[in-house]
Residue frames as qw, qx, qy, qz and C-alpha x, y, z in Angstrom:
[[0.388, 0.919, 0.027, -0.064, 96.82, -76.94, 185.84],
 [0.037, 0.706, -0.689, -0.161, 100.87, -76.98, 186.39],
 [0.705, -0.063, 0.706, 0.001, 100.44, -80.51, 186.01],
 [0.649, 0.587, 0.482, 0.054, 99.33, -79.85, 181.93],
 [0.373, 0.874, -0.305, -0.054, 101.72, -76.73, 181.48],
 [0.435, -0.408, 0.759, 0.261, 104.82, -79.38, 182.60],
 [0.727, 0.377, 0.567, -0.082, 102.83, -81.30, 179.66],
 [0.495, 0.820, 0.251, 0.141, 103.02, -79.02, 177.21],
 [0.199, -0.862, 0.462, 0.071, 106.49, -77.68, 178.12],
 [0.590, -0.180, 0.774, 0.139, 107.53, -81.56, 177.30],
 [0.602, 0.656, 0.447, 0.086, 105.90, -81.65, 173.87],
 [0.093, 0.970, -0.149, -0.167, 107.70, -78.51, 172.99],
 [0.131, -0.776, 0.604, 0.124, 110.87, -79.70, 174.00],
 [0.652, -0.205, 0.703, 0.196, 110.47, -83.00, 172.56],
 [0.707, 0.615, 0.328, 0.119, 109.55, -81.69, 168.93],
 [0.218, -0.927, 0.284, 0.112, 112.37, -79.60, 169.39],
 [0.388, -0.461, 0.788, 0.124, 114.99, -82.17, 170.23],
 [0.855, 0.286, 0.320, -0.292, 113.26, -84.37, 167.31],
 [0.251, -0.432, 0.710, 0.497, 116.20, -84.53, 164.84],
 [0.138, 0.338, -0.752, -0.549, 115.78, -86.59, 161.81],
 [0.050, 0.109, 0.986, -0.114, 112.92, -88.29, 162.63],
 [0.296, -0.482, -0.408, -0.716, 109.22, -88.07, 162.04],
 [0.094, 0.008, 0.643, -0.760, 107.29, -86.67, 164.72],
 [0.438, -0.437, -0.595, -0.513, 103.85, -88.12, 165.54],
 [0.412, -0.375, 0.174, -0.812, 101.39, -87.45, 168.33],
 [0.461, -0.140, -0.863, -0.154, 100.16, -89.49, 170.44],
 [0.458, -0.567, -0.365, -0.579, 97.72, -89.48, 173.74],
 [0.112, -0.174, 0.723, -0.659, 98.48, -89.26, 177.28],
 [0.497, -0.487, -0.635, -0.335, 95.35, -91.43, 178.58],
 [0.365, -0.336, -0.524, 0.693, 96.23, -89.61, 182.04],
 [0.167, -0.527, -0.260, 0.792, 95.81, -86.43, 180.96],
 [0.573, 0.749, 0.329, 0.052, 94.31, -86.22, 177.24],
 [0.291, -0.709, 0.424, 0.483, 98.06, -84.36, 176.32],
 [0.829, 0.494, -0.244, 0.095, 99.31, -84.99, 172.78],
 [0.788, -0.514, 0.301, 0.153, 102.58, -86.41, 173.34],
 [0.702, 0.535, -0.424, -0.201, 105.49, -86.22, 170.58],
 [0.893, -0.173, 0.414, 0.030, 106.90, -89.42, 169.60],
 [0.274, 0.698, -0.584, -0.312, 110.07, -89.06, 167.51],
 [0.864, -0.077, 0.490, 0.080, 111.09, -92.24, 165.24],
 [0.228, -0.614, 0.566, 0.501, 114.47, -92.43, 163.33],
 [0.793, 0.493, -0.308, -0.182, 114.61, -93.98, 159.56],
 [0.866, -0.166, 0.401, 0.247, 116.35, -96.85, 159.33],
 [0.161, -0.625, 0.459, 0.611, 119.54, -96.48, 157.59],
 [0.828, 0.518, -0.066, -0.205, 119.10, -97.07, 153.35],
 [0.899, -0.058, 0.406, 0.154, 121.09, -99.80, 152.16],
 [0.346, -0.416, 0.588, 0.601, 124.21, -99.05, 149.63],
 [0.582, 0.702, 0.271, -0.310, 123.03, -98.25, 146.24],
 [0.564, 0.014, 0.415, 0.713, 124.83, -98.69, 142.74],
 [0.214, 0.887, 0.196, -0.359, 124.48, -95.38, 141.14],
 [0.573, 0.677, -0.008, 0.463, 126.11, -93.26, 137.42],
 [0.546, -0.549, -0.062, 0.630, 129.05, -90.96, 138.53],
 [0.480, 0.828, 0.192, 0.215, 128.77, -87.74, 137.26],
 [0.608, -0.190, 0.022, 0.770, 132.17, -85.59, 137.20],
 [0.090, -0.944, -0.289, 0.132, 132.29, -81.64, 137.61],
 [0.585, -0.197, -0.050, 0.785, 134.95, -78.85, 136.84],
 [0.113, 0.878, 0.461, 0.066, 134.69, -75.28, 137.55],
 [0.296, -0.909, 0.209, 0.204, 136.50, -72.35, 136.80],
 [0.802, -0.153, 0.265, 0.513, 139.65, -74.16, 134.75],
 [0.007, -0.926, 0.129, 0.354, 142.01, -71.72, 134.01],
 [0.196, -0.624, 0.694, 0.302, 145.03, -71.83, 131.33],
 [0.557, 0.035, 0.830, 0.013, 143.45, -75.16, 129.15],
 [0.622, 0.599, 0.188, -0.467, 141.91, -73.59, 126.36],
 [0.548, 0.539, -0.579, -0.271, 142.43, -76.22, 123.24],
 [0.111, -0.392, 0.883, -0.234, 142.98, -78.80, 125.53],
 [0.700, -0.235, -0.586, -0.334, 141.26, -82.07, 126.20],
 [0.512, -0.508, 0.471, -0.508, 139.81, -82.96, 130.21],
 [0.722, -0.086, -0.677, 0.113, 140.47, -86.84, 130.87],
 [0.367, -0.426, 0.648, -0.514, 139.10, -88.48, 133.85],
 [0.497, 0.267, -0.825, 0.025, 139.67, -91.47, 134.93],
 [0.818, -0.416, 0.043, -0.396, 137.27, -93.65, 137.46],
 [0.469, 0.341, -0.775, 0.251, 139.81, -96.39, 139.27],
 [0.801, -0.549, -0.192, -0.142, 139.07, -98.84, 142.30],
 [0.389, -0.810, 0.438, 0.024, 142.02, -99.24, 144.79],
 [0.817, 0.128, 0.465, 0.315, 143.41, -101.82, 142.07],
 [0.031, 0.526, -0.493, -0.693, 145.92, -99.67, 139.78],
 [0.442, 0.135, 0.815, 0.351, 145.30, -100.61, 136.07],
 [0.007, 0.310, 0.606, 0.733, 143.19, -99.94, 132.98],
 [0.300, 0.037, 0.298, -0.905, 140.87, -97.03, 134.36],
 [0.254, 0.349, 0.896, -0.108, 136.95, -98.97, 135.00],
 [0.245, 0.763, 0.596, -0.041, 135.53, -95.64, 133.34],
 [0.488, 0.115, 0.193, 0.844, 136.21, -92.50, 131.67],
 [0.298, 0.818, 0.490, -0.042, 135.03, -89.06, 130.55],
 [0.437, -0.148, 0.206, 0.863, 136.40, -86.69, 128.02],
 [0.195, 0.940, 0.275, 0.048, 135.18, -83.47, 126.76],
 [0.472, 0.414, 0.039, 0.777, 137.42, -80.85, 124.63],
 [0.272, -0.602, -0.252, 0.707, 138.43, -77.39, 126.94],
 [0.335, 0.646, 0.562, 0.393, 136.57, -74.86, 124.91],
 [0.126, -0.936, -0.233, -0.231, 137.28, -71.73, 127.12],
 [0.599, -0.121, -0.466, 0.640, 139.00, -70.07, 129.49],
 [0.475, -0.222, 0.721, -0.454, 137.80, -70.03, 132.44],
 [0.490, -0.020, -0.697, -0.523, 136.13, -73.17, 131.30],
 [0.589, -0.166, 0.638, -0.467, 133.27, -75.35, 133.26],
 [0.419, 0.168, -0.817, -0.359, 132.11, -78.99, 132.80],
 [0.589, -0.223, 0.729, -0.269, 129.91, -81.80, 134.18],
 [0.806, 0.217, -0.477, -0.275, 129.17, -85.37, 132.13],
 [0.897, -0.265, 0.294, -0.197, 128.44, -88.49, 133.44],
 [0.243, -0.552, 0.789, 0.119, 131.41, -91.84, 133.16],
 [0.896, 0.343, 0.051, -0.277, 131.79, -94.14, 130.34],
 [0.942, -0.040, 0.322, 0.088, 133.33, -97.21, 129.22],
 [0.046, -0.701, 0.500, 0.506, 136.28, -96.77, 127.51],
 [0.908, 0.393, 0.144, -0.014, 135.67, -98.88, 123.87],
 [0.793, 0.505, -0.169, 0.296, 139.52, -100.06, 122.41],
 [0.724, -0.299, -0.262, 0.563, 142.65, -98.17, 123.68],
 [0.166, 0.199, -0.049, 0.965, 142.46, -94.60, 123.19],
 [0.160, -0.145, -0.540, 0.814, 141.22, -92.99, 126.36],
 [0.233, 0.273, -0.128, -0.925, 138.84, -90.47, 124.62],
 [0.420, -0.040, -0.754, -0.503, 136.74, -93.55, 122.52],
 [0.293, -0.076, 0.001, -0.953, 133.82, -94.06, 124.17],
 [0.128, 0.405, 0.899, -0.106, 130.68, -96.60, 125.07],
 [0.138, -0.398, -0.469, -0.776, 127.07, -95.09, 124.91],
 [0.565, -0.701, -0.241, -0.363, 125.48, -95.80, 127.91],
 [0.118, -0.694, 0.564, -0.432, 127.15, -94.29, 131.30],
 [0.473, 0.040, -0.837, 0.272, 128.65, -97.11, 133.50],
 [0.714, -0.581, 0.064, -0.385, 126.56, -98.10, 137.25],
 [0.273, 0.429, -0.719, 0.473, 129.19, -98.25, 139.61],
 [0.654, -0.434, -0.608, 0.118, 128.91, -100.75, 142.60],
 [0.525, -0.845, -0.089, -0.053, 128.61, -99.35, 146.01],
 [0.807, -0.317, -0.022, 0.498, 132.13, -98.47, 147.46],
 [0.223, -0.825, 0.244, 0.459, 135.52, -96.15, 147.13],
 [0.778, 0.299, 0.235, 0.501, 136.90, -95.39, 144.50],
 [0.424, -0.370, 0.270, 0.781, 139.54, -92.81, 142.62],
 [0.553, 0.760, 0.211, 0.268, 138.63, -90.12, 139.90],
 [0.377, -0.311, 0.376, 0.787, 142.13, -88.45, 138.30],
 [0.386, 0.875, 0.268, -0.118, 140.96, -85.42, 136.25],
 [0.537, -0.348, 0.368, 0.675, 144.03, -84.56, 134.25],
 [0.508, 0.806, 0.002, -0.302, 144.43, -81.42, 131.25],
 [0.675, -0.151, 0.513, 0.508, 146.26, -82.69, 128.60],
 [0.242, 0.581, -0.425, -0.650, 147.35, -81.63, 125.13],
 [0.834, 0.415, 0.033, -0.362, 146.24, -83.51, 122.44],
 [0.713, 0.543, -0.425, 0.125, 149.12, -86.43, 121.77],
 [0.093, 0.504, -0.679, 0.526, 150.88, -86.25, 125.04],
 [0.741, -0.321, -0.578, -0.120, 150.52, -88.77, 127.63],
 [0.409, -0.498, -0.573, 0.506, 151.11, -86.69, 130.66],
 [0.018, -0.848, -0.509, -0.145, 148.91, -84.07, 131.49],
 [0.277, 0.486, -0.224, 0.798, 149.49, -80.36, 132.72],
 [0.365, -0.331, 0.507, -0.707, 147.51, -80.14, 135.53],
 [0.557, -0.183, -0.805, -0.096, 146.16, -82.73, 137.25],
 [0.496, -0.348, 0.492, -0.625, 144.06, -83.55, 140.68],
 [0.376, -0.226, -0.887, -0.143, 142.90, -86.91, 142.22],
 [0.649, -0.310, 0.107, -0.687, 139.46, -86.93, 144.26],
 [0.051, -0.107, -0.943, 0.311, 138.54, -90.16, 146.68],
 [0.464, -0.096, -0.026, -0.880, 135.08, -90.77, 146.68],
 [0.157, 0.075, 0.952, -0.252, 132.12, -92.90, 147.35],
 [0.317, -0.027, -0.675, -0.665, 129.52, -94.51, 145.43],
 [0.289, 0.344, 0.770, -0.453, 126.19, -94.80, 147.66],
 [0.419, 0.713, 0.548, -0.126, 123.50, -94.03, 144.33],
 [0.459, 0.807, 0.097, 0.359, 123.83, -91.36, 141.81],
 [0.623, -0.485, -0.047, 0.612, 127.36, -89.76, 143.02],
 [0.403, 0.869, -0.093, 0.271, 128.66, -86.07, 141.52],
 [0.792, -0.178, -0.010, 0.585, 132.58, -85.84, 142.03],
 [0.124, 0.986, -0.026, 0.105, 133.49, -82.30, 141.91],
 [0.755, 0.213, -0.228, 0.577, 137.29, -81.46, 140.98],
 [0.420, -0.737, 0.004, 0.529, 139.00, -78.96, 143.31],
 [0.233, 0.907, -0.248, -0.248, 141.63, -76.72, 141.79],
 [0.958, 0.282, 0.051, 0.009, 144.06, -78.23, 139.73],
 [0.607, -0.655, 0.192, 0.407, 147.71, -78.76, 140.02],
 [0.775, 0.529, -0.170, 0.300, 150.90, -77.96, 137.48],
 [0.366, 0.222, -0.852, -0.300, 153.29, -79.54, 137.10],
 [0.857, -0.248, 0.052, -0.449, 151.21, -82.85, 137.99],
 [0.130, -0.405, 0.875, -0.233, 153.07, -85.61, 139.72],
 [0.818, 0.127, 0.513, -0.225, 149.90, -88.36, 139.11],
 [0.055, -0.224, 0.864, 0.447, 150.92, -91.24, 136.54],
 [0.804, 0.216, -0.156, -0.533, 148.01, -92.03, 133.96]]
């Protein structure tokens, strides 16, 4: 009899201690016990995924235009964009990253970009309409493992990032 509650005192504590894993049963042929048996997923493999970009709460922008900018650890002509006009204040936002079509920042593709796996840079900057440096401004670091949402922190002014 203490021989089956040690049994069952082990089961306990091993569905307990199971973590992340799936727990199945199996048979003690000693003692007819179930037994758990914890087994771990294998890790999923890097995914390209859309990058969607977030801002909540901007304060002080109303009339303005958000520009963000997607960038790999190569400086240069940003790999993706999204703009959307500041309609409020406080003001929120999310919308997914697109191609930039010609040279003006704000012109558009149609269908969001699928970023390879890896790090990259999104620079969310509030600008006035005409000016080519912004009033407030944050960069985020992220990673692209499938669909990715980039949420902006609070934003700085003055901003010190170069578009």
């Amino acid at each position: 009899m203490k021989k089956m509650a040690l049994m069952a005192a082990l089961v306990l504590v091993a569905a307990a201690c199971g973590g992340d894993g799936d727990t199945t049963g199996n048979t003690d042929t000693t003692t007819g016990a179930t037994v758990a048996e914890t087994t771990t997923a294998a890790p999923q493999p890097a995914a390209p995924g859309q990058v969607e970009i977030a801002v909540d709460g901007v304060t002080g922008g109303n009339t303005q235009i958000l520009l963000t900018m997607i960038q790999s650890g190569d400086q240069g002509r940003p790999m993706g964009v999204s703009c959307a006009q500041i309609d409020g204040d406080p003001w929120s936002y999310s919308g997914l990253i697109y191609p930039m079509e010609g040279d003006h920042p704000c012109a558009l593709g149609t269908t969001p970009i699928e970023f390879e796996p890896g790090m990259y840079e999104a620079i969310f900057g509030v600008f006035t309409g005409g000016q080519t440096a912004p009033d407030q401004c944050v960069k985020v670091e992220f990673e692209v493992n499938g669909k990715t949402t980039v949420t902006a922190p609070a934003m700085a002014a003055p901003c010190d990032l170069e578009f």
